[in-house]
C-alpha positions in Angstrom: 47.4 -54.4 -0.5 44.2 -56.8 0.3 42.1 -53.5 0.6 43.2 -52.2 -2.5 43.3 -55.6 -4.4 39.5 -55.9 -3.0 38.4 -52.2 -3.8 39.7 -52.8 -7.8 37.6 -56.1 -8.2 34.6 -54.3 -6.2 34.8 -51.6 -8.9 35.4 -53.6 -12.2 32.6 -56.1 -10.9 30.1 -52.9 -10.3 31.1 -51.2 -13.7 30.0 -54.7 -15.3 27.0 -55.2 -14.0 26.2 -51.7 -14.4 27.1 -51.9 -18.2 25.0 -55.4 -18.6 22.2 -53.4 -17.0 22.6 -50.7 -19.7 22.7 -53.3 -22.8 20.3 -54.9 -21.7 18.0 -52.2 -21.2 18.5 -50.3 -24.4 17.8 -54.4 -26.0 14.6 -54.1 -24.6 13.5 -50.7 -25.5 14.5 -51.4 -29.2 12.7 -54.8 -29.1 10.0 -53.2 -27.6 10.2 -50.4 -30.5 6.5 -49.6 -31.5 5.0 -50.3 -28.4 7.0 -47.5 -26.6 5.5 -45.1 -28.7 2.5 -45.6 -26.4 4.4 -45.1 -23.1 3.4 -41.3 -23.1 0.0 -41.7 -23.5 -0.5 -44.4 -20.6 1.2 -41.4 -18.2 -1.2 -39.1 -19.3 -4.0 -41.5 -17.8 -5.3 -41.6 -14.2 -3.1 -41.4 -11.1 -3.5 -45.7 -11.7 -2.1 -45.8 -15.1 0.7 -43.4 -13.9 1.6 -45.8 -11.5 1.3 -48.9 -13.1 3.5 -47.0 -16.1 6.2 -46.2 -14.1 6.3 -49.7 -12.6 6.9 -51.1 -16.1 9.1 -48.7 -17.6 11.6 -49.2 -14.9 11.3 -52.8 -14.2 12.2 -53.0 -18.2 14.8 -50.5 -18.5 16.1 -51.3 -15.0 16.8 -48.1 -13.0 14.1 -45.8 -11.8 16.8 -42.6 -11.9 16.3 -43.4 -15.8 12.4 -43.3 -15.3 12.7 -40.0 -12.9 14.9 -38.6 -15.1 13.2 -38.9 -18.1 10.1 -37.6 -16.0 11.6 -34.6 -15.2 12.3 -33.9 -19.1 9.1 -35.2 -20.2 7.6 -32.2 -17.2 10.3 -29.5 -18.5 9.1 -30.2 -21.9 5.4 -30.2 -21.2 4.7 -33.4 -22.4 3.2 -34.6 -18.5 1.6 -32.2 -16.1 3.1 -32.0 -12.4 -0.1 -34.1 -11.1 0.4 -36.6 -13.6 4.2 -37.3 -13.4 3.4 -37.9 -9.3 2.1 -41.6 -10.5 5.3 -42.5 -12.4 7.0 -41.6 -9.4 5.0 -43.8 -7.3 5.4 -46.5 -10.1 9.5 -45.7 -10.3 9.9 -46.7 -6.7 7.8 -50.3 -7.2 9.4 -50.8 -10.6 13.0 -50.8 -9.2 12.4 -53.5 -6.7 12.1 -56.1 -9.6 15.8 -55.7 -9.8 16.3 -56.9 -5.9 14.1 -60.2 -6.8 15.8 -61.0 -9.9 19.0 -60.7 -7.8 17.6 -62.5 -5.2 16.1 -65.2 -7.1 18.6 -66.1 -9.5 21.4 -64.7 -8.2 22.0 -66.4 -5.6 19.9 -69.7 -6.2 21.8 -70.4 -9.4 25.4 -70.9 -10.2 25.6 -67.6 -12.4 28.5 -68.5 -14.3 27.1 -71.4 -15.9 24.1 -69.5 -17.3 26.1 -66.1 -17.5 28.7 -67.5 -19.9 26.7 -68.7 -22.2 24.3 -66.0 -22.5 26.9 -63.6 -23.4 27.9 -66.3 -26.2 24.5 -66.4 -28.0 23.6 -62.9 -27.1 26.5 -61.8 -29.0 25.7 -63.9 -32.1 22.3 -63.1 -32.2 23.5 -59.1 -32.1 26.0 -59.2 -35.0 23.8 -61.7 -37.2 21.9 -59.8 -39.9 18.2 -60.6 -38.9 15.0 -59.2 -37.4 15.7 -59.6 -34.0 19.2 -58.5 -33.1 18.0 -56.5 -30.4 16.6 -59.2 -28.4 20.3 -60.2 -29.0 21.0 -57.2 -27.0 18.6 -58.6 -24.4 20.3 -61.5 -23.7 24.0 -60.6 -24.0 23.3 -57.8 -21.1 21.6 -60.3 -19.1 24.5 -62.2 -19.4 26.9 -59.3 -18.5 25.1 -58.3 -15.7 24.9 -61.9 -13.8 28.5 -62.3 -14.5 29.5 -59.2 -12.9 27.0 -60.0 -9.8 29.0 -63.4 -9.8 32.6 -61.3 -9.2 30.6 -58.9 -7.1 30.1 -62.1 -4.8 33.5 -63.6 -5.2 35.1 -60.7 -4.5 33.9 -60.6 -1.1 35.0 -63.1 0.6 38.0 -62.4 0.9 36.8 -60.1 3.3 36.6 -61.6 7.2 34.5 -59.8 9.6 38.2 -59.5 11.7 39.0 -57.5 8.8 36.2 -55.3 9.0 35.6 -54.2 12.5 33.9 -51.2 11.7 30.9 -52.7 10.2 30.3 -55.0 12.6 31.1 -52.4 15.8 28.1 -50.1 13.8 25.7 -52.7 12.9 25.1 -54.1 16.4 24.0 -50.2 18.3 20.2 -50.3 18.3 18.2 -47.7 16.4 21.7 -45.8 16.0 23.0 -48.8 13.4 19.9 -48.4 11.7 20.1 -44.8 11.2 24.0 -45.1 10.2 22.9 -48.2 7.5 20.3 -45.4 6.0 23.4 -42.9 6.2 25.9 -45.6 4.2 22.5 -46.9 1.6 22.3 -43.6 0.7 25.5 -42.6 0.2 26.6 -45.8 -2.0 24.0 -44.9 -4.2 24.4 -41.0 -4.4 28.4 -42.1 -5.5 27.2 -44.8 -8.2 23.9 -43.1 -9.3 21.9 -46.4 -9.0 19.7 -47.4 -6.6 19.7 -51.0 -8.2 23.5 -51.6 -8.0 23.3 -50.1 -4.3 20.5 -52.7 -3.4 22.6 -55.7 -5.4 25.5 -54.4 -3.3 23.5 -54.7 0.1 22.4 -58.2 -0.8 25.6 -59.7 -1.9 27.2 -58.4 1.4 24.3 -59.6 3.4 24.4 -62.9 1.2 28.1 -63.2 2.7 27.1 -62.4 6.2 29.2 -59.3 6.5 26.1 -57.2 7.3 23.1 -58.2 9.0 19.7 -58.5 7.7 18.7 -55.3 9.6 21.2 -53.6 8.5 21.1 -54.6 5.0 17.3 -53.6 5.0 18.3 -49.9 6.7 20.7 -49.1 3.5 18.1 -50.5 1.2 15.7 -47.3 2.8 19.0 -45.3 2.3 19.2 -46.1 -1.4 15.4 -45.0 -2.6 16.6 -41.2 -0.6 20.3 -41.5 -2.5 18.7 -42.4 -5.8 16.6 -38.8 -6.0 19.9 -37.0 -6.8 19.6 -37.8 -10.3 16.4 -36.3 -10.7 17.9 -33.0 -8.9 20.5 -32.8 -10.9 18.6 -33.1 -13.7 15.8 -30.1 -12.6 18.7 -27.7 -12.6 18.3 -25.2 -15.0 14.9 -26.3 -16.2 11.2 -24.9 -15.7 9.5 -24.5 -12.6 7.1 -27.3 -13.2 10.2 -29.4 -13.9 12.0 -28.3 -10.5 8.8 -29.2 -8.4 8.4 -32.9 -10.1 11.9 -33.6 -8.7 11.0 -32.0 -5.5 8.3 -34.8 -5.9 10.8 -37.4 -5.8 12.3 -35.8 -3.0 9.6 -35.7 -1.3 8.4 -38.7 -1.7 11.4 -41.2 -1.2 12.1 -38.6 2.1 8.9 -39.0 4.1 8.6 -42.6 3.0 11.6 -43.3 4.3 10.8 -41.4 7.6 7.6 -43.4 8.6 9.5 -46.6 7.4 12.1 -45.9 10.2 9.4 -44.8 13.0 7.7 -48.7 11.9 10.8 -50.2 11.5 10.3 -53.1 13.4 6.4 -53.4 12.6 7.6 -53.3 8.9 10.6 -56.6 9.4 7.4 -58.1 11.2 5.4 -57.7 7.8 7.8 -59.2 5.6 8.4 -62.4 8.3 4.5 -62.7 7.9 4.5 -62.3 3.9 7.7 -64.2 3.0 8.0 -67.9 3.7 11.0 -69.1 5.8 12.1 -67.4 9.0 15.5 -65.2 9.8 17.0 -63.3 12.5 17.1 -60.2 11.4 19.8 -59.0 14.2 22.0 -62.2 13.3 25.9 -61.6 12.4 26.6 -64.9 12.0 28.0 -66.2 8.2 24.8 -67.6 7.0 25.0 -70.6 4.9 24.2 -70.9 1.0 20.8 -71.5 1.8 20.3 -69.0 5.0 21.8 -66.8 2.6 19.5 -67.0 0.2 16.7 -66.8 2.3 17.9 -63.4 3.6 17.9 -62.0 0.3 14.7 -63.1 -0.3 13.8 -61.2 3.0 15.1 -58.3 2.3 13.6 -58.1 -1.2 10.6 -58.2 0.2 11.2 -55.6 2.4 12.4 -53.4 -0.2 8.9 -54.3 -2.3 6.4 -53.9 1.1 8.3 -50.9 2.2 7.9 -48.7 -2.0 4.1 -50.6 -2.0 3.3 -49.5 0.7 4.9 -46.0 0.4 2.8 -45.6 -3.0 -0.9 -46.7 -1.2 -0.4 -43.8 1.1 0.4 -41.1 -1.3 -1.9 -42.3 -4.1 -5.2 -40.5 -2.6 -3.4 -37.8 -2.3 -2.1 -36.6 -5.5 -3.3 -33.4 -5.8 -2.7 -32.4 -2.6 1.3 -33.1 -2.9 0.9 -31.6 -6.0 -0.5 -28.3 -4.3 2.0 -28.5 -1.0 5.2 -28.7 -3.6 3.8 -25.9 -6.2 3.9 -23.5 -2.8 7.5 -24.8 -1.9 8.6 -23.7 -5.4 6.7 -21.0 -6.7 6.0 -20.6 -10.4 7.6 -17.0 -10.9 8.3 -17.4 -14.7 6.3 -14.8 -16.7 3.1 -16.6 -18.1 3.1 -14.1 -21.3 6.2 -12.6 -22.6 5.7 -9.9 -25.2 8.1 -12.0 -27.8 9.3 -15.5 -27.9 12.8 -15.1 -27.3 15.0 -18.2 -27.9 13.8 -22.0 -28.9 16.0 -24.2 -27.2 14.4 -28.2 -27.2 14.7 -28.7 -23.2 16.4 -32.2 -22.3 18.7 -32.6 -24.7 20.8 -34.7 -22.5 20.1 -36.7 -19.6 17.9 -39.5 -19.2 15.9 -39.1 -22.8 20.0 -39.6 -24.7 20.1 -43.1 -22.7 16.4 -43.7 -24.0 16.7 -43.1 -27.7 13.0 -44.7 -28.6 11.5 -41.9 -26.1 13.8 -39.7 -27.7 11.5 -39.6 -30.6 8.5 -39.6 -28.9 9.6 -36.1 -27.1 10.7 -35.3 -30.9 7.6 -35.7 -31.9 5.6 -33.8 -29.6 8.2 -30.9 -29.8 7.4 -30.6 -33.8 3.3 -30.8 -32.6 4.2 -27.3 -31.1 5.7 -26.4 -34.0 2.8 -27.2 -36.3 0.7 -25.0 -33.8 2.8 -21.8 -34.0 2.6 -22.5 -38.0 -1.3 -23.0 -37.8 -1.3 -19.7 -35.5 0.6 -17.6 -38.0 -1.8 -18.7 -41.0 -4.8 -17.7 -38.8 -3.1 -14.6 -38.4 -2.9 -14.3 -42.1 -6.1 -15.2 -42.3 -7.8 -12.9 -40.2 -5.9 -9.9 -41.5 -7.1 -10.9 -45.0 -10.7 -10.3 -44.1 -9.8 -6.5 -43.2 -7.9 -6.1 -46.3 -9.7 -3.9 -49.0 -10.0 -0.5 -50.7 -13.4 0.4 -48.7 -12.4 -0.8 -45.2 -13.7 1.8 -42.5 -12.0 2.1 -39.2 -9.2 -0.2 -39.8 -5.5 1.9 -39.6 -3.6 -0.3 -42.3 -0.4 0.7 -41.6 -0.6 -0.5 -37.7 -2.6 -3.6 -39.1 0.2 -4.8 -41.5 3.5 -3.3 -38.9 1.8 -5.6 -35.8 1.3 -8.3 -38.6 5.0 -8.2 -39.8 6.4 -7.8 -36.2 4.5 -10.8 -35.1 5.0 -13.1 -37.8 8.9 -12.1 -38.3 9.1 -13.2 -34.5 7.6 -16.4 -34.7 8.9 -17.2 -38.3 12.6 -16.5 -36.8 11.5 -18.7 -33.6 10.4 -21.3 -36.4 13.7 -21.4 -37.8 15.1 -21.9 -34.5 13.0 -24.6 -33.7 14.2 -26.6 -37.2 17.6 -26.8 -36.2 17.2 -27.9 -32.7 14.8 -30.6 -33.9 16.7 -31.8 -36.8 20.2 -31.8 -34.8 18.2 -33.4 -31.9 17.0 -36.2 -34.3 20.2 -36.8 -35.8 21.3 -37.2 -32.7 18.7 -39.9 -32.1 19.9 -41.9 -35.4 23.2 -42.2 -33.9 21.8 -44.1 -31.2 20.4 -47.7 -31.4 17.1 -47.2 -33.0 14.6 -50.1 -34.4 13.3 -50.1 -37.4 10.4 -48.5 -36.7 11.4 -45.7 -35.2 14.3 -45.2 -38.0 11.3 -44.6 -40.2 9.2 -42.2 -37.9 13.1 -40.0 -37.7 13.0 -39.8 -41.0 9.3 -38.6 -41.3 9.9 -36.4 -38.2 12.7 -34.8 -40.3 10.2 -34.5 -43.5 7.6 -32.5 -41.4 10.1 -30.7 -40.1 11.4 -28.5 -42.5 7.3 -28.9 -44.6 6.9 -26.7 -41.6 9.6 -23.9 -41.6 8.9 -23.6 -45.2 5.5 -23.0 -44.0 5.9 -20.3 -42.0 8.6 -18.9 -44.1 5.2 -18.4 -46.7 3.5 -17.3 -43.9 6.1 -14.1 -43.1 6.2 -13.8 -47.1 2.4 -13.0 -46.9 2.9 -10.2 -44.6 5.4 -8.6 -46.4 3.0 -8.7 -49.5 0.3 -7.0 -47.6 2.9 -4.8 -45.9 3.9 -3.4 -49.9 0.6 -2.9 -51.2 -0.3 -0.8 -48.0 3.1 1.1 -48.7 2.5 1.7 -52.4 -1.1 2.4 -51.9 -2.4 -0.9 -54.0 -5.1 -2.3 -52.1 -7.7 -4.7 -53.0 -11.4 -4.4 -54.2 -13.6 -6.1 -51.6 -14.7 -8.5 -54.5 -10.5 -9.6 -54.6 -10.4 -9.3 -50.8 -13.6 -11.5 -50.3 -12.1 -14.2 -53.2 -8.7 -14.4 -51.2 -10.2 -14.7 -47.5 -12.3 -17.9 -48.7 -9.1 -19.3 -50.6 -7.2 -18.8 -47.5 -10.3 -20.5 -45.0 -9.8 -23.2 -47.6 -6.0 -24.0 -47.0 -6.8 -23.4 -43.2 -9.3 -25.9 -42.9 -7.1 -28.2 -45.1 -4.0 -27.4 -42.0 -7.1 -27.9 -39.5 -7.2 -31.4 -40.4 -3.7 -32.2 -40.4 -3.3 -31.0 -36.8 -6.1 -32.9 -35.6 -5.5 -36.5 -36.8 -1.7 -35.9 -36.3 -1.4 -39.4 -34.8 -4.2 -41.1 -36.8 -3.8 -40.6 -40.0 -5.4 -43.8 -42.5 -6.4 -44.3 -46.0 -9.6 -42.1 -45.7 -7.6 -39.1 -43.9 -5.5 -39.4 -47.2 -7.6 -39.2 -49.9 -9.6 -36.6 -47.9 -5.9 -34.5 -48.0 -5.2 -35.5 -51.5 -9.1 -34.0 -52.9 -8.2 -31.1 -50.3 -4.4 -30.2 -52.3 -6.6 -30.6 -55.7 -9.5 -28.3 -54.9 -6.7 -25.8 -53.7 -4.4 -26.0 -56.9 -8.1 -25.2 -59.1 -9.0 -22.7 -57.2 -5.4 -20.8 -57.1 -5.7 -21.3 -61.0 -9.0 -19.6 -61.2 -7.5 -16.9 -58.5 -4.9 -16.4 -60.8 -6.9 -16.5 -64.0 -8.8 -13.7 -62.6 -5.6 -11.6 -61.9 -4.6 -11.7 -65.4 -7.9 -11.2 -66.3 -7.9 -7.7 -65.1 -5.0 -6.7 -66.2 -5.6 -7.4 -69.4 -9.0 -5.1 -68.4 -6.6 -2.2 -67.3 -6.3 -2.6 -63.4 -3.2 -2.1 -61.6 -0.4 -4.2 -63.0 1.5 -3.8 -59.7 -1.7 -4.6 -57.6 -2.8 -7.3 -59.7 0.5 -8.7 -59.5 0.8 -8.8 -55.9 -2.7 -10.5 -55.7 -1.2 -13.3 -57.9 1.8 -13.6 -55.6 -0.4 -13.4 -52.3 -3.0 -16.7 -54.0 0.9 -18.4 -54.4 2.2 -18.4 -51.1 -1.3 -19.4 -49.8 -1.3 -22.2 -52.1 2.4 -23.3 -51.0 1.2 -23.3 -47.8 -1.3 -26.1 -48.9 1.1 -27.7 -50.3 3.1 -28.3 -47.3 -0.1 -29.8 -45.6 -0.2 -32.2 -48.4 3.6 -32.9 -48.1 2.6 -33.2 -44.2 0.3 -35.8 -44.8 1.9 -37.8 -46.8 4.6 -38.3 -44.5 2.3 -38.9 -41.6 0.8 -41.5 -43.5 4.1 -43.7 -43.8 4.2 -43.9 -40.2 
């Protein structure tokens, strides 16, 4: 009954501090708001800023299988390159030892219920209360959570006597062997609980209460950076190649790391004695006292710090060569150019990115940026087809030219319409999260461009099937009419040139630039169209003619999706 009285608090402690970790951690990332948006582009520095990025998202968000994770989607979805997500990784590892000091520190040194207590109190308040800052509310009710369930984590243990649990001591005292078995148990807490930090708060509370000792309690800390790769490997499954082989990374990394940590074992406790102030016996069973106890933790954080530092200095010169030894473990075999699209489907969907709804948007974001390319590649092909396009064309087969036009631009206009609804659902689905204000706003522009861009390449398939009836009824156009259209449709292409390339810098000069680009268009379509009328009225085709008139519209729709495009990227 004592085991199962002490199992039941061991659990309901865990699942609180795991849950404090969470609300806290989504407080942070919705205070932080703006300056998230800037995460990605820090990753896609040098190897340094990788590192130094993955350090800080997990110390903030608290768990580097969050950071992995989301590494392994940002991969899949080719927002980071294989050799660029190695640096997170590095970073990942550093950034989850903040969460062993902040246990160690205050956990330990303080008496947690007297600061947890109230923190959940004002935390709360400050959450429900209508005002600018209810996420830092968030902050400090999790904070308050999470110390409070540490503080049962700790009371719940000693009720445990080391008579009582002969097994750990009769492993804990066999040489090398115990240290091996202490990775073996580290890693398998954490591969059962999915968090390396609640494993490591776990190893320090029972090293705290003197049921382990220090050298034990530092062998499961090495076991939990191997245990907490599994999330990363779970979350490769079904995803692309370059996806697979950055959670091989992990793997890989944590693996070897912990490997040469084990064949310096001793040299590495010798470190941390040298670095940390205040001596301990590291083979010790005895029940340490409050202040013993809290010198151990303090130990063994720095050993988990010295141990992931040091880890990261070895590896960091040689990026690109990990990168090169896992791309030959898992081969890309996926074909580089298929002859059609096939299916959209917006990779990680779920996972880390659902628990991380301001880098939600920011994978949104870039998602719709490929979108805006296949619309600007189905214009060109417009475009270019245009300048082919008359009466006294020599050498040009026009019914191959407008059935490759129509099969190519059906494809990616049905692959456009694909793309809307996955983006759209996948952005509701970020609204239904905890968003800040900011990023509430850039959804909703998100959403906007969105559909300005399946409209666009609906216009765009229109086009072809335009071109496709006046080679099938015999109507096409004078060169003069051909030459007229080709430097309409440069013009709108120029105009959706401009768009793509200050996508994320868009000012007060970008938009009067767009709004003198939409008028210029709308003259000239009038003076297109003019000119169609024009003719008829002189005898030509009525059909043809009529067609022309329809072809100038749908070009000029497509400009004014551009304009519609800019104007929402200017509200961001």
């Amino acid at each position: 009954m004592v085991y199962v009285k002490m199992l039941f608090s061991i659990m309901g402690s865990l699942g609180l501090f795991l849950y404090g970790m969470k609300v806290m951690s989504d407080g942070i990332q919705q205070a932080a708001g703006k300056r998230m948006q800037r995460v990605l582009s820090l990753m896609t520095g040098n190897r340094i800023n990788g590192v130094l990025t993955g350090f800080a998202v997990t110390a903030i968000i608290q768990s580097s299988s969050a950071t992995t994770v989301m590494v392994v989607s940002f991969v899949n979805a080719g927002l980071l390159t294989l050799t660029q997500s190695i640096g997170v990784i590095m970073g990942a590892n550093i950034g989850t030892t903040v969460t062993a000091w902040i246990v160690s520190l205050i956990g330990f040194s303080l008496q947690i219920s007297a600061m947890a207590i109230p923190s959940i109190g004002v935390g709360f308040i400050m959450s429900v209360v209508k005002w600018n800052h209810k996420a830092l509310g968030e902050v400090v009710l999790g904070f308050g959570l999470l110390f409070l369930g540490l503080d049962f984590l700790t009371k719940s243990m000693p009720n445990l006597t080391i008579e009582q649990l002969t097994a750990i001591e009769s492993v804990s005292d066999l040489g090398f062997i115990s240290i091996l078995l202490g990775v073996a148990i580290g890693m398998g807490i954490t591969l059962l609980i999915h968090s390396s930090s609640a494993s490591t708060a776990i190893t320090l509370t029972m090293s705290f209460q003197g049921l382990i000792n220090p050298e034990f309690a530092a062998a499961m800390i090495l076991g939990a950076n191997i245990g907490t790769t599994i999330d990363a490997a779970l979350a490769s499954i079904g995803t692309k190649t370059a996806a697979r082989q950055a959670a091989l990374v992990h793997v890989l990394f944590n693996v070897i790391g912990t490997v040469w940590a084990l064949i310096l074992f001793q040299w590495l406790l010798r470190v941390v004695d040298w670095v940390t102030p205040g001596a301990i016996n590291w083979q010790s069973g005895a029940t340490p006292t409050a202040a013993q106890g809290a010198l151990i933790t303090t130990h063994l954080a720095m050993f988990h710090t010295v141990f992931n530092a040091l880890n990261a200095i070895v590896f960091l010169p040689f990026v690109k060569q990990f990168a090169w030894l896992v791309s030959r473990i898992i081969k890309d075999t996926e074909d580089k150019e298929p002859k059609t699209l096939g299916h959209y489907r917006l990779e990680s969907k779920s996972g880390a990115l659902q628990n991380t709804p301001e880098l939600s948007v920011i994978h949104a974001e870039k998602e719709i940026r490929d979108m805006a390319n296949l619309a600007s590649s189905m214009y060109a092909r417009i475009s270019e087809a245009l300048k082919a396009f008359h009466i006294d064309a020599k050498n040009v087969d026009m019914g191959k030219l407008v059935q490759d036009l129509t099969a190519e631009l059906a494809d990616k206009e049905r692959y456009a319409d694909e793309m809307r609804e996955e983006i759209t659902h996948f952005l509701i689905e970020c609204t239904r999260q905890q968003l800040s204000p900011h990023s509430e706003t850039r959804v909703a522009a998100l959403l906007r461009i969105t559909a300005s861009l399946e409209d666009m390449t609906d216009d765009c398939y229109g086009a072809s099937l335009i071109l496709e009836r006046s080679v099938k009824k015999d109507l096409l156009f004078k060169r003069k009419e051909t030459e007229a259209l080709t430097a309409y449709s440069f013009m709108v292409q120029e105009f959706l040139g401009i768009i793509e390339r200050d996508w994320t810098n868009v000012n007060g000069e970008q938009s009067q630039q767009a709004k003198e680009w939409e008028e210029q268009i709308n003259k000239t379509q009038e003076k297109l169209k003019k000119m169609g009328r024009k003719r008829i009225e002189a005898g030509e085709n009525i059909k043809k003619e009529l067609l022309f008139i329809d072809l100038v519209r749908r070009i000029e729709k497509v400009g004014d999706y551009c304009y519609s495009i800019s104007e929402a990227l200017e509200g961001l």
